[in-house]
N, C-alpha and C positions, 0 to 999 in steps of 0.2 A: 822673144830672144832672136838676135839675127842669126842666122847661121853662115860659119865660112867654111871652105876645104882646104886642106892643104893641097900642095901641087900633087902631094905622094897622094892622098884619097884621090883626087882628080882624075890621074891617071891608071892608079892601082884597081879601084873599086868600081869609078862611075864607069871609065874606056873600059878597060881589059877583064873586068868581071861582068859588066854590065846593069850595074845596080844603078838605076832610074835613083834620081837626088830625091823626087816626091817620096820615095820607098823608105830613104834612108833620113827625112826630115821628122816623117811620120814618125819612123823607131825612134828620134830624139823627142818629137814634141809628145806621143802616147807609149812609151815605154813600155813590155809587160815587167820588166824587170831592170833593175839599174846596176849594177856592181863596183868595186871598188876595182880600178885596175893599176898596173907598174906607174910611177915616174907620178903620182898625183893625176894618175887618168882616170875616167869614167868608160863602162861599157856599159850603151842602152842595148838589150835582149826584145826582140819580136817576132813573133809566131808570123810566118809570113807562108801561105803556101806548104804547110807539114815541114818548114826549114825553118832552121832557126837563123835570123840579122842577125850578126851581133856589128854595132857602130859603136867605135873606139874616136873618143871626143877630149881635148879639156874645156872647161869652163872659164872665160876670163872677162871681165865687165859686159854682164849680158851678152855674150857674145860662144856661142857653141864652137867648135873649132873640129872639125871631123877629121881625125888623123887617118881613118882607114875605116872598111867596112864590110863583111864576109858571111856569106851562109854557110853553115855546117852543121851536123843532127843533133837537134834538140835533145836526146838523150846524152850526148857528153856534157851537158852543161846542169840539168837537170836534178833533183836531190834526189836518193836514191833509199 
């Protein structure tokens, strides 16, 4: 699958958070977890480091689409 970014990932996630693209390709192409998100979105989930990626994507003729991308702790997301 190709993967693109939008301009908002571009600069939200890869600049000003710092999340390396190799980091955020990996959580699309080896998933731990996939979720259903707003608007017909995808969230790929990866254990990265005791953090939890979460990469917010859609899907559209082979082609990944990373609208945005974020670590926050694995226990919010987590089943309990």
């Amino acid at each position: 699958m190709e993967i693109k970014y939008t301009a908002y990932a571009e600069e939200n996630a890869v600049k000003d958070r710092g999340i390396s693209k190799r980091v955020i390709e990996d959580a699309l192409q080896n998933p731990d977890d996939v979720m259903e998100g707003k608007k017909g979105r995808k969230i790929a989930h990866k254990l990265v480091k005791q953090k939890l990626l979460r990469v917010v994507y859609e899907e559209e003729a082979k082609t990944y689409i990373v609208v945005t991308a974020y670590y926050t702790s694995p226990q919010r997301y987590t089943k309990r």
